[in-house]
N, C-alpha and C positions, 0 to 999 in steps of 0.2 A: 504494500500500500504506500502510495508518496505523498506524503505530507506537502502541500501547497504552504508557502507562506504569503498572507495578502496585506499589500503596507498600508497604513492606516493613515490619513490625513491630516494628524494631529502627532504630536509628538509628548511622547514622555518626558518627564522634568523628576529631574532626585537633586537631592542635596549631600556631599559629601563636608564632614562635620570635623574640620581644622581645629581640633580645642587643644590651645595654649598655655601651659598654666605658667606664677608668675616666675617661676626659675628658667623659663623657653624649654620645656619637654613639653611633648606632643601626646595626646593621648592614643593609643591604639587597642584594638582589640581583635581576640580571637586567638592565634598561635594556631590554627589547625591545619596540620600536615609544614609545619615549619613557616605558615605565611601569616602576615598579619594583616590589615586592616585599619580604614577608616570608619568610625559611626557615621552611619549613612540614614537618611529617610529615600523613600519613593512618593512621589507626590503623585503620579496619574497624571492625566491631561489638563484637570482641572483644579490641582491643588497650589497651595502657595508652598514651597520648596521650603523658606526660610520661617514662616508662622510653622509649620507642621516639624521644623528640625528643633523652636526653641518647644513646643509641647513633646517632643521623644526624650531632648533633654531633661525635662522636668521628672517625668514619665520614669526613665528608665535608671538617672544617675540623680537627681536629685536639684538639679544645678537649673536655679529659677533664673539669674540675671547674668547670662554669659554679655561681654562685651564687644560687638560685632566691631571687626577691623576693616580700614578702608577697602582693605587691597582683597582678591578676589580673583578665581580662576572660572573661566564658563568652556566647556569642553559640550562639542554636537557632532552626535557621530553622522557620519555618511548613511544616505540609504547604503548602501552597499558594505556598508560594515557596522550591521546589526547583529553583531556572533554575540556580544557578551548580554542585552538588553531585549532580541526579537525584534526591535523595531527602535526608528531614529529618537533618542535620545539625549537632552539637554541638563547635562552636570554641573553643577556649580559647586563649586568648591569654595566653601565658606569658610573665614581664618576669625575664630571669634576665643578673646582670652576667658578666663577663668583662673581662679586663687589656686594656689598649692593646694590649699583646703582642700578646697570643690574638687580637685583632681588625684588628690591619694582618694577623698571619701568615694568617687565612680569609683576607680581599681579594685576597693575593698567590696564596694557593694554590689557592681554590674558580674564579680567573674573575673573571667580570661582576659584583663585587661592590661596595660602597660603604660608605662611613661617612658620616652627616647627622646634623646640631645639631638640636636641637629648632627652634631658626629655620629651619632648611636646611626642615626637614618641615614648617612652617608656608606659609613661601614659595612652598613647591612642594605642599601638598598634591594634587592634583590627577594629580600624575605618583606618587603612592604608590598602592596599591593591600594591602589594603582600608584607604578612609580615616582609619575609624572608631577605628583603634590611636594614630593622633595624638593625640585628646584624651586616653583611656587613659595614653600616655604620660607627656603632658605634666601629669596627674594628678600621677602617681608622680614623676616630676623633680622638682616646681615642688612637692611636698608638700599639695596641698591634698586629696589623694583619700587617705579611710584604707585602713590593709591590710584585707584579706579579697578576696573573690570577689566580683564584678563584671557586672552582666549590662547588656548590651552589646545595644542595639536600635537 
């Protein structure tokens, strides 16, 4: 039987969740099968990416008043390169800080979670997933990327 795939007119929006704390370690999550992760929402065609990332925050780690930062990655894939999503979708990759506090208490409380230095993420890029948030980051830490919006290829 062949599975048809039909593209859909609209396109999918997620948010991928850059949380900062005040020492510059990143949060990360997961370790499964050696790779790690960013907290991510999916918002569907009709959600707001950022209203729906600061309610998973609240939600999942606790963390009511993250501090959203200028600077910003927006990544959209090609029709033609739907392998990770099904269908064309718009990333945004949001760099928003948060206290030490706020970020050992997600680690202790969410799980499988971590905190990494911009070294740590250099060292290891390879075990983050999606890579492409290290440079982005390392932007914004190291001050050489101005604010605004960011597109990300």
């Amino acid at each position: 039987m062949t599975i048809q795939h039909i593209p859909d007119a609209q396109q999918d929006r997620r948010a991928l969740l850059l949380l900062v704390d005040d020492d510059r370690r990143l949060l990360l999550c997961g370790n499964c099968c050696g790779e790690w992760t960013l907290p991510s929402v999916h918002a569907g065609t009709d959600g707001d990416p950022e209203h729906l990332a600061r309610a998973r925050l609240a939600q999942t780690f606790g963390i009511h008043t993250p501090r959203p930062m200028a600077v910003r990655g927006v990544h959209t894939t090609a029709a033609g390169q739907t392998w990770q999503h099904e269908r064309v979708t718009e990333t945004h990759a949001l760099i928003w800080r948060i206290t030490t506090q706020e970020a050992q208490s997600a680690c202790s409380r969410a799980g499988r979670h971590t905190l990494w230095t911009l070294d740590d993420l250099r060292r290891h890029r390879r075990r983050v997933s999606p890579q492409g948030v290290i440079t982005l980051l390392a932007g914004f830490l190291e001050g050489w990327l101005p604010d605004g919006s960011h597109s990300l290829h």
